[in-house]
Phi, psi and omega in degrees: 000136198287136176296156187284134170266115180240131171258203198274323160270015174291143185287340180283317177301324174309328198262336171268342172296322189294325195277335189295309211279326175310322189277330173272344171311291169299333162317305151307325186276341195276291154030276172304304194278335166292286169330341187264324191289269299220303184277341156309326193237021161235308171062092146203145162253008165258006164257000183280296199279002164286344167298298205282307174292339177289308177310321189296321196279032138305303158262044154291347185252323180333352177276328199261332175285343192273310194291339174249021144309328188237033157238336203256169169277153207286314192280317105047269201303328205260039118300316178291352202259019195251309192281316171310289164004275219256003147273289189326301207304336193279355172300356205258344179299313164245078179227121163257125176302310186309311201237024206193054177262348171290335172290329187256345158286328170279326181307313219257011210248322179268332187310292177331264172349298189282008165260318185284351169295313187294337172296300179271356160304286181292026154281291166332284169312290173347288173334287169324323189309300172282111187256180207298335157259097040314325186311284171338290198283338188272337183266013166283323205263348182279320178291333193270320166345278190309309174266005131336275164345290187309316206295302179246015146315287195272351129330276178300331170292310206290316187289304181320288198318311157312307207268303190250005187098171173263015191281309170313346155267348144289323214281295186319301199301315162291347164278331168300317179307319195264347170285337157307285166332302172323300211287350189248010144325306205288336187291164143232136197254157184259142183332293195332312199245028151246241158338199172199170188301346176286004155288322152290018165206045188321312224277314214322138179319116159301357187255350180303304168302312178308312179304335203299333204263343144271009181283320202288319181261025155229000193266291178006054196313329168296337159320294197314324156298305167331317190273314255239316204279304199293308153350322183263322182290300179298347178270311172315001187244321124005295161257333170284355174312289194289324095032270279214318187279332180301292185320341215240312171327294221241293165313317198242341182081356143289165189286202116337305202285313163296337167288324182306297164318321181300315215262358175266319175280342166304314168313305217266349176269320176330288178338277178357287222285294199306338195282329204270338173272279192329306139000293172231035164329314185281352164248017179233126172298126177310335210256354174262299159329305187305290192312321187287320202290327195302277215292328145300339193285308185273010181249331149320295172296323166317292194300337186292335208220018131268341145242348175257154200232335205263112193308321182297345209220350167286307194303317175306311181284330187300323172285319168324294216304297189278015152295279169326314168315313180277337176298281182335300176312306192279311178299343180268332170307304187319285176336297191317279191333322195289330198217000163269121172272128174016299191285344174262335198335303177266018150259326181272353137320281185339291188288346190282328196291306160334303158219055135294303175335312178271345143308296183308325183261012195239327174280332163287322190251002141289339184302284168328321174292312206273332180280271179335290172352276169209062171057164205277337177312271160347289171320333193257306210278338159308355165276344181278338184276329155295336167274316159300003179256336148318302194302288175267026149314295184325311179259014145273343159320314211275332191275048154263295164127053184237189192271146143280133142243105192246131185241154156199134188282126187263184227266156190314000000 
């Protein structure tokens, strides 16, 4: 089969933007309503973040999961892992949370597992889809996609959650997984993005492949500042997983519904920003952009979780943020997509996602430590601090005048 001439708008990118922004839709709403259940009814954030490290530790394997991205076909793997999915979540339907949490820690632990197979498979595919002065604008509209989702996922979940419980938002949550699945029916995948040559080479040792893709991301001297940025941003990320439902708790005197709302006008400015970056994509360089959005992103959290108090004025710098937030998120796509090649993509998604993993989990199960210590204010505006100092590597990477090659495991 001939490769497809495809934009941004081709009926296949439409139909994998539909399976993405659906299936993160159902995410945010389980997401939220869980996560509010688990601190209401324990009020420990060490048991939030122990929940939070089971999701997280999965993608500790992305290195190894990443190989059967690029042996096995893409659209294939990610219909099953959309279909796996939207069977496991529902065990959580006869789980009593109160006496059974070890049940809900394992559901979300395998839930987990089957997103990160999922993650760089649809990356992969994107990738595919898409050439290259495309890439800017389509991975604009993937991202707006994606806070679409947000904007109304932790609303509505949070509203679920109030009125009827957590049962009616897992039943969703599993029907978003299987119209995802519906929707990467509908695709044709182009010769590019299906197997890879490691399939003409079923016997070869999984661990030959598994090294080739961290061989590809450690030797990589244009990596290093790079591995180095995502290290401080997932760990400041990290610590605000937990962080951040307290702060709405403890801090601000609020509720679900309002952690819904912060993350619904976070969308909708996210939504802007990535449309307005679609917009003029073709004049703003990625490798410029990413540091400056990083580094607003993070000066912004200082000032929201180190001086302000006023719920209302939180929301407003929250939404800059998660505005800022999304310029950065896209220009790291751009990026990806433009220098990793093709025949590797999904061990060095895998692998990079892996460590991230151990930033994300070293940030999470530092947050209690970190909150006792020195208090939850501090402890949060210290993730705006880490994240401006990401920001800048980056942009001494970039004035060195050397290549970004940037990966980062996405998103929903």
């Amino acid at each position: 089969m001939r490769p497809l001439k495809s934009s941004s708008f081709s009926p296949d990118f439409r139909w994998l933007w539909c399976a993405t922004t659906v299936s993160s839709l159902g995410d945010w709403m389980f997401s939220t309503a869980l996560i509010f259940r688990v601190i209401t009814q324990s009020g420990s954030i060490l048991a939030l973040s122990t929940l939070l490290s089971v999701e997280v530790g999965p993608m500790l394997f992305g290195s190894v999961l990443g190989i059967l991205v690029d042996r096995w076909d893409r659209k294939r793997l990610a219909i099953a892992t959309d279909g796996l999915r939207a069977l496991v979540v529902l065990i959580i339907w006869v789980v009593n949370i109160k006496q059974e949490m070890w049940i809900i820690d394992a559901v979300m632990g395998t839930e987990s597992l089957l997103t990160v197979l999922a993650h760089p498979t649809r990356a992969s595919i994107l990738s595919s889809l898409l050439h290259n002065d495309e890439r800017p604008r389509g991975n604009s509209l993937v991202q707006s996609g994606l806070n679409l989702a947000r904007m109304l996922g932790p609303a509505f979940g949070a509203w679920l959650l109030i009125k009827v419980g957590l049962h009616p938002v897992v039943i969703l949550d599993s029907l978003t997984y299987l119209v995802s699945l519906w929707c990467l029916t509908r695709m044709r995948i182009p010769d590019r993005a299906g197997p890879s040559r490691l399939e003409s080479r079923p016997l070869r040792p999984l661990w030959l492949d598994w090294t080739e893709g961290f061989k590809a991301v450690i030797e990589s001297s244009q990596l290093l500042r790079v591995r180095l940025s995502l290290i401080l941003i997932l760990t400041a990320d990290g610590i605000l997983s937990p962080g951040l439902v307290t702060f709405i708790s403890r801090g601000l005197h609020e509720n679900a519904a309002w952690y819904g709302a912060m993350q619904s006008i976070g969308a909708v400015a996210a939504i802007v920003a990535g449309l307005v970056l679609a917009r003029f994509a073709k004049r703003l360089a990625p490798n410029l952009l990413l540091p400056l959005a990083l580094g607003g992103h993070g000066i912004l959290y200082i000032v929201i979780f180190g001086w302000i108090r006023s719920p209302w004025a939180v929301l407003l710098l929250y939404g800059l943020g998660a505005a800022s937030g999304a310029l950065w998120i896209s220009s790291l796509s751009t990026v990806l997509q433009a220098n990793i090649p093709k025949a590797i993509q999904g061990r060095v998604f895998g692998s990079l996602g892996s460590i991230q993993a151990l930033a994300l989990l070293l940030g999470i199960n530092l947050a209690p430590s970190l909150v006792k210590a020195l208090g939850l204010a501090t402890a949060l505006a210290g993730t705006g601090v880490l994240t401006m100092i990401a920001a800048m590597i980056l942009l001494t990477a970039r004035s060195s005048g050397k290549a970004t090659d940037v990966v980062i495991s996405g998103t929903p």
